[in-house]
N, CA, C and O of each residue as an XYZ file, in Angstrom:
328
protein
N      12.875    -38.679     -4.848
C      13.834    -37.578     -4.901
C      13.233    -36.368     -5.622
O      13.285    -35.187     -5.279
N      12.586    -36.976     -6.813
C      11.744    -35.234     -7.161
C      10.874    -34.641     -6.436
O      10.949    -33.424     -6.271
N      10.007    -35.296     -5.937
C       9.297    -34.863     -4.738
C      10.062    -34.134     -3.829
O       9.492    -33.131     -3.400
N      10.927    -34.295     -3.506
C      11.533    -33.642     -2.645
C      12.036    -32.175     -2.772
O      11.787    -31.194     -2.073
N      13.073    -32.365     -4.230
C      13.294    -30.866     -4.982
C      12.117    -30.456     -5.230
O      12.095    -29.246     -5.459
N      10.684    -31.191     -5.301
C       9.899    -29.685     -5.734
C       9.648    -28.942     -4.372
O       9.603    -27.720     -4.229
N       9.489    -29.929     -3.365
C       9.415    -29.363     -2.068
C      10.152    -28.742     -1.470
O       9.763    -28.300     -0.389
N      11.154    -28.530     -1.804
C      12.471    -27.463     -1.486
C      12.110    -26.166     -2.512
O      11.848    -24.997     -2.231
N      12.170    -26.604     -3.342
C      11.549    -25.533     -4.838
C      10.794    -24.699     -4.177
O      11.277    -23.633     -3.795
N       9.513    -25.017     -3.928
C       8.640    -24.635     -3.278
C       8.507    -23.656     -1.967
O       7.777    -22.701     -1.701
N       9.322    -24.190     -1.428
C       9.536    -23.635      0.237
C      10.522    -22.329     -0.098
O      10.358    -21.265      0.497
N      11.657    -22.525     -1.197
C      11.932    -20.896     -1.465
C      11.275    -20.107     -2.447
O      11.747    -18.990     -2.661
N      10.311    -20.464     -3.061
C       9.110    -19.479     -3.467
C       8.718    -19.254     -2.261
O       9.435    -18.359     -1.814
N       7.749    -19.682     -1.280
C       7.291    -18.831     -0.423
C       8.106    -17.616      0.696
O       7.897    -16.468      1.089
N       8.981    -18.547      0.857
C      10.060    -17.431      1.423
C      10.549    -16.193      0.513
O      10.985    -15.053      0.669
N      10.332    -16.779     -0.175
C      10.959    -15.852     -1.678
C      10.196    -14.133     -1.156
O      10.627    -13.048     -0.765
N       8.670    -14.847     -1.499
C       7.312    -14.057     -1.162
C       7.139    -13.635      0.191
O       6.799    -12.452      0.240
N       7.259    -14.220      1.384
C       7.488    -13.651      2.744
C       8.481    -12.224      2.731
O       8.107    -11.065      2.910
N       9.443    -12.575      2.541
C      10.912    -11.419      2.174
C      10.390    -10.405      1.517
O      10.547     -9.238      1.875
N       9.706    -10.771      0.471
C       9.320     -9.442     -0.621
C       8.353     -8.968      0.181
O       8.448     -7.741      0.150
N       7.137     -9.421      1.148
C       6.126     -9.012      1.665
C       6.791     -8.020      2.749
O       6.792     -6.795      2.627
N       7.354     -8.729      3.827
C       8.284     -8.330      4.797
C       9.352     -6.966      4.424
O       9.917     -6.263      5.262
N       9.437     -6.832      2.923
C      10.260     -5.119      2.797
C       8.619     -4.352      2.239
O       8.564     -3.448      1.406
N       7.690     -4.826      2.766
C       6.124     -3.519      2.286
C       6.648     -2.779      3.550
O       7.159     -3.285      4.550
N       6.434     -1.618      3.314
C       5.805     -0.699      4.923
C       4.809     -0.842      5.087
O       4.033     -1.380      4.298
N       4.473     -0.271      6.468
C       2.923     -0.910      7.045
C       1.850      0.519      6.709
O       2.195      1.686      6.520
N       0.457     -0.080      6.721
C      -0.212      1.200      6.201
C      -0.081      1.691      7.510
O      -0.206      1.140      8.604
N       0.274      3.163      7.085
C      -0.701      3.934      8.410
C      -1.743      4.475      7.954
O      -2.099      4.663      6.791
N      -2.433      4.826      9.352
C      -3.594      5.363      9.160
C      -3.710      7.171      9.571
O      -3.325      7.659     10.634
N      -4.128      7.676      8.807
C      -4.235      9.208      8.392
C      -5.379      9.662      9.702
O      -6.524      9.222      9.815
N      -4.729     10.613     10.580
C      -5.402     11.234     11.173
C      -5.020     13.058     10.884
O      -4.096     13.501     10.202
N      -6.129     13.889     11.697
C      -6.152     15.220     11.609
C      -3.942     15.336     12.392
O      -2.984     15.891     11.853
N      -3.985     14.745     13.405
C      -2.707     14.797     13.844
C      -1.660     14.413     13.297
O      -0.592     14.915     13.649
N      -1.703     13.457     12.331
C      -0.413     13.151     11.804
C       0.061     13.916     11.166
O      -0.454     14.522     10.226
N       1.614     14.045     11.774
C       2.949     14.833     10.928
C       3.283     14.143      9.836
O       3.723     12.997      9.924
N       3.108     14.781      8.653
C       3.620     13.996      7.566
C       4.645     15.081      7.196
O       4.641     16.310      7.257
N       5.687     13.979      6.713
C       6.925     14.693      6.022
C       7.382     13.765      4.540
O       8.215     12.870      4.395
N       6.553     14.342      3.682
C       6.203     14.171      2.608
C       7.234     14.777      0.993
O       7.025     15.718      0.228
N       8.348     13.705      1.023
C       9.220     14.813     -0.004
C       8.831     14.492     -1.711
O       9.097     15.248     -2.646
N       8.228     13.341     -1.787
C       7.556     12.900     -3.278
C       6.866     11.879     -3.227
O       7.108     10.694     -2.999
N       5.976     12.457     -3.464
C       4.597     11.373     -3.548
C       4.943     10.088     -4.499
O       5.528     10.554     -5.476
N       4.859      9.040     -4.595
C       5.065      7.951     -5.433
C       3.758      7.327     -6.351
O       3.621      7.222     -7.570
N       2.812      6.941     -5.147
C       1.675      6.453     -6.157
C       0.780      6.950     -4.828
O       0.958      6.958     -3.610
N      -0.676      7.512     -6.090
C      -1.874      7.433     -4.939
C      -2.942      6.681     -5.888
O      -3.182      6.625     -7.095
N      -3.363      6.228     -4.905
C      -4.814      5.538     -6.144
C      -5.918      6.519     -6.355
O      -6.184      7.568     -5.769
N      -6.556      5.828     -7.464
C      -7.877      6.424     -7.986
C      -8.754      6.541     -6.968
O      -9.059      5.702     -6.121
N      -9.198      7.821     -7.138
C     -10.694      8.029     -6.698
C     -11.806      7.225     -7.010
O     -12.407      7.551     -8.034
N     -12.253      6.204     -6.349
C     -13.336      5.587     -6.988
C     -14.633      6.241     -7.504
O     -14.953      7.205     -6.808
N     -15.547      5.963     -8.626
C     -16.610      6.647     -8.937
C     -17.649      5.750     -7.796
O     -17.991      4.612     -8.118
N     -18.076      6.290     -6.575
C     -18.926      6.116     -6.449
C     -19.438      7.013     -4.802
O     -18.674      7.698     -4.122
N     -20.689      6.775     -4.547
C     -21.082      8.078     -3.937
C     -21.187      7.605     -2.677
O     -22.354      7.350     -2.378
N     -20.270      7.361     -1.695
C     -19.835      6.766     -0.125
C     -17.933      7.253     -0.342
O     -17.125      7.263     -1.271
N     -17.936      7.585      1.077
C     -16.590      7.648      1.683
C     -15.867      6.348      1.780
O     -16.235      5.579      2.667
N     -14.728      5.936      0.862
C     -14.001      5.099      0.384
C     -12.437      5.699      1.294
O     -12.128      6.841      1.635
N     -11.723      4.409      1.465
C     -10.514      4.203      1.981
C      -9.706      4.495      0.863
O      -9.713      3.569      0.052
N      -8.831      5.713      0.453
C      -7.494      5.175     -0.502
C      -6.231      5.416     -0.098
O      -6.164      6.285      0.771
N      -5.333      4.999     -0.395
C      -3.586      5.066     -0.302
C      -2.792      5.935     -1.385
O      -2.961      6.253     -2.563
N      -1.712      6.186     -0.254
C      -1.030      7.182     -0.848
C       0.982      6.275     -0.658
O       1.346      5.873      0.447
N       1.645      6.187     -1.550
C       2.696      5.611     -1.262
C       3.926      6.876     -1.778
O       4.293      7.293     -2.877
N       4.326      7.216     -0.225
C       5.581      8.332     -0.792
C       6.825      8.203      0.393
O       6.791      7.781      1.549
N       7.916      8.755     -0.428
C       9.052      9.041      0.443
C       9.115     10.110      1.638
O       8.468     11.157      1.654
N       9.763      9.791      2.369
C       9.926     11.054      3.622
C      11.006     11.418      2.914
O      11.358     10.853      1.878
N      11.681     12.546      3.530
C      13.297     13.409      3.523
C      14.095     12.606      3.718
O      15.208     12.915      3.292
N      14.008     11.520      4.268
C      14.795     10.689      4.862
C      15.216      9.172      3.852
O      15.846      8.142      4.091
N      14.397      9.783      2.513
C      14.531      8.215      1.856
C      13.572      6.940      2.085
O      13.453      5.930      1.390
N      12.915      7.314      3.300
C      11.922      6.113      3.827
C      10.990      6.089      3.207
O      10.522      7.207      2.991
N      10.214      4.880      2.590
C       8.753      4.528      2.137
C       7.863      4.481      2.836
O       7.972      3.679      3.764
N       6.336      5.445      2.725
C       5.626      5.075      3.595
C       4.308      4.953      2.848
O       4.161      5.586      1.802
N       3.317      4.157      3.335
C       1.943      4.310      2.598
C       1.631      4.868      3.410
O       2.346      4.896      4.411
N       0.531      5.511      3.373
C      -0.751      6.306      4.053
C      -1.657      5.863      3.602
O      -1.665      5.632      2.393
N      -3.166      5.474      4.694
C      -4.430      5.334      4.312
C      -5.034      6.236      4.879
O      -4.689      6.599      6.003
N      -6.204      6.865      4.139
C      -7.088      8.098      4.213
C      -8.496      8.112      3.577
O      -8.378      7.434      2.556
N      -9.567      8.481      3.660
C     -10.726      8.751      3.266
C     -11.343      9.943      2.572
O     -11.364     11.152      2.805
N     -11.855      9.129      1.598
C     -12.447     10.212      0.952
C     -13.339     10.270      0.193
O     -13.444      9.212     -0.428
N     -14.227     11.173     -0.140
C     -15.674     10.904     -1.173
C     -15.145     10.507     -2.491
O     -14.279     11.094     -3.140
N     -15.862      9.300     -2.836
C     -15.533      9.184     -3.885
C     -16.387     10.014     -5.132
O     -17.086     10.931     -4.700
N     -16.412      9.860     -6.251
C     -16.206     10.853     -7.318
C     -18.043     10.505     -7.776
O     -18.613     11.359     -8.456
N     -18.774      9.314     -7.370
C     -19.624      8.899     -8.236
C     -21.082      9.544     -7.661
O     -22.073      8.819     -7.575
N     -21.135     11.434     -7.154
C     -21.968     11.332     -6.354
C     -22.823     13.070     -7.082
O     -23.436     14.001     -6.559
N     -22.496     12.811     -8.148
C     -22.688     14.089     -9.453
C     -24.040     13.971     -9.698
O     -24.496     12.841     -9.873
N     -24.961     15.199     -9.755
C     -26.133     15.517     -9.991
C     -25.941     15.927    -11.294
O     -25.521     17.016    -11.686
N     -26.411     14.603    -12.166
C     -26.100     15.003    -13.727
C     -27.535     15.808    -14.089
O     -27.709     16.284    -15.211
């Protein structure tokens, strides 16, 4: 019988985690064409220090209340002629 509750236990942790995964938005991907309607930026990540074109994200609201990430490219920071 404990075996069992942990195995029930168990099975709504992962669902738990599916659900929470399942409310992410999906990345998009940043082109010259995309319309963005951008009313507050939420989080963007760091610029990495290093000297190659790196992938980063941007997580913000539309006008509309909606969450969206954006993925985009960009030089990273580590490419300084000290």
């Amino acid at each position: 019988m404990k075996l069992f509750k942990t195995l029930i236990a168990a099975s709504f942790v992962m669902l738990g985690s599916q659900m929470a995964f399942a409310d992410q938005p999906a990345v998009e991907q940043y082109s010259y064409s995309s319309h963005l309607d951008i009313a507050k930026v939420i989080h963007m990540d760091a610029v990495p220090d290093v000297c190659e074109v790196v992938p980063v994200q941007m997580t913000y609201l539309d006008h509309q209340g909606q969450q969206h990430v954006m993925e985009y490219r960009v030089m990273g920071n580590g490419c300084s002629n000290n």
